[in-house]
C-alpha positions in Angstrom: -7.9 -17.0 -95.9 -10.1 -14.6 -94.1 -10.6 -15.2 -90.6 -14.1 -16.9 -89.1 -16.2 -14.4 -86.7 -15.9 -14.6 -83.0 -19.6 -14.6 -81.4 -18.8 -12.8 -78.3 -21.7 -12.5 -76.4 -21.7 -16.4 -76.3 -18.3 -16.2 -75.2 -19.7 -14.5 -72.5 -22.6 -16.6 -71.6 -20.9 -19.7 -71.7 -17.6 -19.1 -70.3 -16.4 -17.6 -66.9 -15.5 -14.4 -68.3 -17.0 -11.3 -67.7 -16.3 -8.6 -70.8 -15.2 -9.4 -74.5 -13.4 -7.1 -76.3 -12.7 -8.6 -80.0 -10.4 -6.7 -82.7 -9.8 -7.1 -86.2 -6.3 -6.1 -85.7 -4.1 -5.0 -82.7 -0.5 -4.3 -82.3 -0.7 -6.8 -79.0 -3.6 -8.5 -76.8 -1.3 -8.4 -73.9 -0.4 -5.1 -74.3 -4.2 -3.8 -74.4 -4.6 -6.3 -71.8 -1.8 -4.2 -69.3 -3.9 -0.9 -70.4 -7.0 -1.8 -69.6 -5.2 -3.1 -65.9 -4.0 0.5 -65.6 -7.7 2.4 -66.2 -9.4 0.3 -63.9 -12.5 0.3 -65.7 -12.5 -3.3 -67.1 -14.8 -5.7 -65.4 -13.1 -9.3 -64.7 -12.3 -11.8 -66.0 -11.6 -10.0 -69.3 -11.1 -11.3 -72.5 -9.3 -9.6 -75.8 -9.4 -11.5 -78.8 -7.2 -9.7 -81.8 -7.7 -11.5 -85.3 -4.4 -10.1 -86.2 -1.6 -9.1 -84.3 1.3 -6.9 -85.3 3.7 -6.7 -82.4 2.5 -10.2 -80.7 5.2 -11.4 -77.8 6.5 -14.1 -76.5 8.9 -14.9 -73.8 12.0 -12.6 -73.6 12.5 -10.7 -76.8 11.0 -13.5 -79.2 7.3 -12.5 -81.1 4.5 -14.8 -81.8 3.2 -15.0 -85.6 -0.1 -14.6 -85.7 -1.6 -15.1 -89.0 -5.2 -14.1 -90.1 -7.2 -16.7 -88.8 -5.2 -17.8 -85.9 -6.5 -17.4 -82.3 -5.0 -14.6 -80.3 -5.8 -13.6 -76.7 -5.4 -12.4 -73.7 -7.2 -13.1 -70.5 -7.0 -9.9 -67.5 -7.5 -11.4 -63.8 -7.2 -11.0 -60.6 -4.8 -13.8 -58.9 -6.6 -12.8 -55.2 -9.1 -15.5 -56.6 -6.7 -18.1 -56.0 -4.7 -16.2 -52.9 -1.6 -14.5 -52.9 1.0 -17.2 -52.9 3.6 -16.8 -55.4 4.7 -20.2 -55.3 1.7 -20.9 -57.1 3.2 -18.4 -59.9 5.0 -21.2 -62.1 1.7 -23.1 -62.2 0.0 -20.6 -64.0 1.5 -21.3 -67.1 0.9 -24.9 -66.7 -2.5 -24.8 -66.3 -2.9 -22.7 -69.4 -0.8 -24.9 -71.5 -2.9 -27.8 -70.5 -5.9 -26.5 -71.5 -4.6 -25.8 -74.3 -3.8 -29.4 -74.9 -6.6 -30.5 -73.7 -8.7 -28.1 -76.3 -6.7 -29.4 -79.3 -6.6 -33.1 -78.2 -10.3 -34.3 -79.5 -9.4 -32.5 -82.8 -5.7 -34.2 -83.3 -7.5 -38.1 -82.1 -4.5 -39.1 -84.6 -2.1 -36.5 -83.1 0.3 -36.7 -80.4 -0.4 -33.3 -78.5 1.7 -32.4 -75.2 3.7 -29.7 -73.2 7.4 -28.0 -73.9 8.1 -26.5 -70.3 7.8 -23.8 -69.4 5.0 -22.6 -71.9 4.5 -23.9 -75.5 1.8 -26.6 -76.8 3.9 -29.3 -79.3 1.8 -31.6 -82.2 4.7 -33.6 -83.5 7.8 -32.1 -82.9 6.1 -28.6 -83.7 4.6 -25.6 -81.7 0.9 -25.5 -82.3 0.5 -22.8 -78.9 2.2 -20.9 -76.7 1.4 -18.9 -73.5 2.7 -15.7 -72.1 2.3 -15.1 -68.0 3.0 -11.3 -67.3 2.2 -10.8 -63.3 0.9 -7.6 -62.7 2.3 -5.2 -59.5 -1.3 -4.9 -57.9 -1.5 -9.3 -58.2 -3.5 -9.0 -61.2 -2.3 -10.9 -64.1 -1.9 -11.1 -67.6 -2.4 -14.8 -69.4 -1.8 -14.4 -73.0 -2.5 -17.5 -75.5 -1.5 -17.5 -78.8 -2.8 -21.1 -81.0 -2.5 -21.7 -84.4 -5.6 -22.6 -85.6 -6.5 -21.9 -89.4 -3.6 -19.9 -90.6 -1.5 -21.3 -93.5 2.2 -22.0 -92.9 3.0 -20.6 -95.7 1.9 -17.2 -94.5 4.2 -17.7 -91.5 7.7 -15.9 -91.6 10.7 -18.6 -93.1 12.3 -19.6 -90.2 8.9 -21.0 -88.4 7.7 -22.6 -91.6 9.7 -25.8 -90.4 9.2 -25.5 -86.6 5.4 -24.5 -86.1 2.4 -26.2 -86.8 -1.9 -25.3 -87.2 -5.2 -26.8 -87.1 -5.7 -26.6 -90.2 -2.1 -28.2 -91.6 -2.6 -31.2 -88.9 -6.4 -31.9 -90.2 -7.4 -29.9 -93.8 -10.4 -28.7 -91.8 -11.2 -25.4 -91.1 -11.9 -25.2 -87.1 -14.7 -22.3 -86.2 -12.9 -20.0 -83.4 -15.9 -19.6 -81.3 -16.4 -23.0 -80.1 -12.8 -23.7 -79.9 -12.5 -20.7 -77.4 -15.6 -21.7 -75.6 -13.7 -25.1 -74.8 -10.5 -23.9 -74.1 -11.7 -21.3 -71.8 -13.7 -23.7 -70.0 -10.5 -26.2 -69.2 -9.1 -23.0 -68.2 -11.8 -21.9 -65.6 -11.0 -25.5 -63.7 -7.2 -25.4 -64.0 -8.1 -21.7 -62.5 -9.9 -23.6 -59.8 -7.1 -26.1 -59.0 -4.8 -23.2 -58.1 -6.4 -22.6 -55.4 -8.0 -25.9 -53.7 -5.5 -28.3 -55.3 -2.2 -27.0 -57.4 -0.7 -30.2 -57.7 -3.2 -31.6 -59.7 -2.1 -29.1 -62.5 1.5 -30.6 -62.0 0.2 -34.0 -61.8 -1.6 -33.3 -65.4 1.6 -31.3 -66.7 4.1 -33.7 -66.5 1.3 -36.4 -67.8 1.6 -34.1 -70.8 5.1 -33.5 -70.7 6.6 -34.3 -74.0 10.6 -33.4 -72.8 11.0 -36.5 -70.0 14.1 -38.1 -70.6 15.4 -35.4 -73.3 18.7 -33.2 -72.8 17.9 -29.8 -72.4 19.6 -26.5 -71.3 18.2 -24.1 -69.1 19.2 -20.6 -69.2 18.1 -18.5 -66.0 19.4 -15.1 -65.2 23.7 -15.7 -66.2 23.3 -19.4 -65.4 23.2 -21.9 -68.1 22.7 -25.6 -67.1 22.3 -29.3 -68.9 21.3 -31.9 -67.9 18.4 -34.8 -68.8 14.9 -33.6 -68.4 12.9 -35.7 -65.2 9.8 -34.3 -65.8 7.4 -31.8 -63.7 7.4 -31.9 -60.1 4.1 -31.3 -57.7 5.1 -27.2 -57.5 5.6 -26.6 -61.1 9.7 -26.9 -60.8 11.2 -28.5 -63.7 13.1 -31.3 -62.7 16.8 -31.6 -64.5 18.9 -34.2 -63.5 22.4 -32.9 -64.2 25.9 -33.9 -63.4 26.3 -32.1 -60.0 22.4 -33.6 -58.7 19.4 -32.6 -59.4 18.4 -29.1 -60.0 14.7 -27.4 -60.0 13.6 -24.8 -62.6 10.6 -22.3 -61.8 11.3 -20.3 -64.7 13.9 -19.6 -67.4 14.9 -20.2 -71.4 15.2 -23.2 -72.9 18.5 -23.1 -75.3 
């Protein structure tokens, strides 16, 4: 199924971004992303939009499928826009992963569509997105987004056939890129906003999305594993585990 083509320069004049740079194939966005951080040269915000990836990441040592006529990106900025403080780190995420739900939700009206902390976007028990956060030494950042939007499931490798999901398997419509990217991008410029003037509201909308309250889950961070019952997001991005020494607070980590 051959892959829809991304009008870029509306990208540009309807979004917040400043450059496009669209491939029909690319080992990673993030990756080219991180390289184009390093020369300089790049005017911000940039976007890189890859129709295929080969070497797509996710967290730790996992890789995202991204099958032709998926949505693969990565966003370049500067994180001075919203200030320096780290705290505000764990919300970055967040903020991408709800406008990633709030993208998709108008096209699943039948669909529940919601947040797995830290980073993915669930339809119905499966991942439809996911986002990958890499922070940068100068405070620049890398926000990578990977969403399945018209790819098949049965191009996707075995063992995600059962556990992902796509546009086109929720609906049997095929979604145009351009104006799904347009949307997405523009949720993204206000959750961009909100980390600056007002982070909790990106909490607040977060654990509104939050799909895992009341769920076990176990956390793996650094050579601690923990499990307890899932409480939802707190106002500073934490995730909240009630467990059986107390509660416990999550900024980052794996769930197992």
């Amino acid at each position: 199924m051959p892959a829809d083509l991304l009008d870029t320069d509306l990208l540009v004049q309807q979004t917040f971004v400043a450059q496009v740079e669209h491939h029909a194939r690319l080992g990673s966005t993030n990756d080219r992303a991180r390289r184009c951080a390093l020369e300089g040269t790049a005017a911000l915000p940039l976007l890189i939009v890859a129709d295929e990836q080969t070497a797509g990441r996710g967290r730790g040592t996992n890789r995202w499928w991204t099958g032709l006529g998926s949505l693969a990106c990565s966003l370049l900025l500067d994180a001075h826009d919203w200030g320096n403080d780290r705290r505000r780190s764990p919300l970055v995420a967040l903020a991408a992963g709800v406008a990633i739900a709030k993208t998709a939700r108008p096209l699943l009206p039948s669909h529940t569509v919601g947040l797995h902390w830290p980073n993915d976007v669930f339809v119905e028990g499966r991942k439809l997105a996911g986002v990958l956060v890499e922070v940068l030494s100068d405070r620049r950042l890398v926000m990578g987004i990977g969403m399945n939007v018209n790819n098949p499931l049965r191009d996707a490798p075995p063992q995600l056939q059962t556990s992902a999901t796509t546009l086109w398997e929720l609906t049997g419509i095929r979604h145009q890129r351009t104006p799904i990217l347009v949307a997405l991008l523009g949720h993204l410029a206000k959750g961009i906003a909100r980390l600056a003037s007002a982070p909790e509201q990106i909490a607040a909308e977060a654990n509104g999305l939050c799909l895992q309250h009341g769920q076990p889950l176990t956390v793996q961070w650094g050579r601690r594993v923990v499990s307890g019952r899932c409480q939802g997001i707190a106002s500073d991005g934490a995730l909240l585990l009630d467990t059986p020494q107390g509660r416990e607070r999550f900024y980052s980590g794996v769930l197992r």
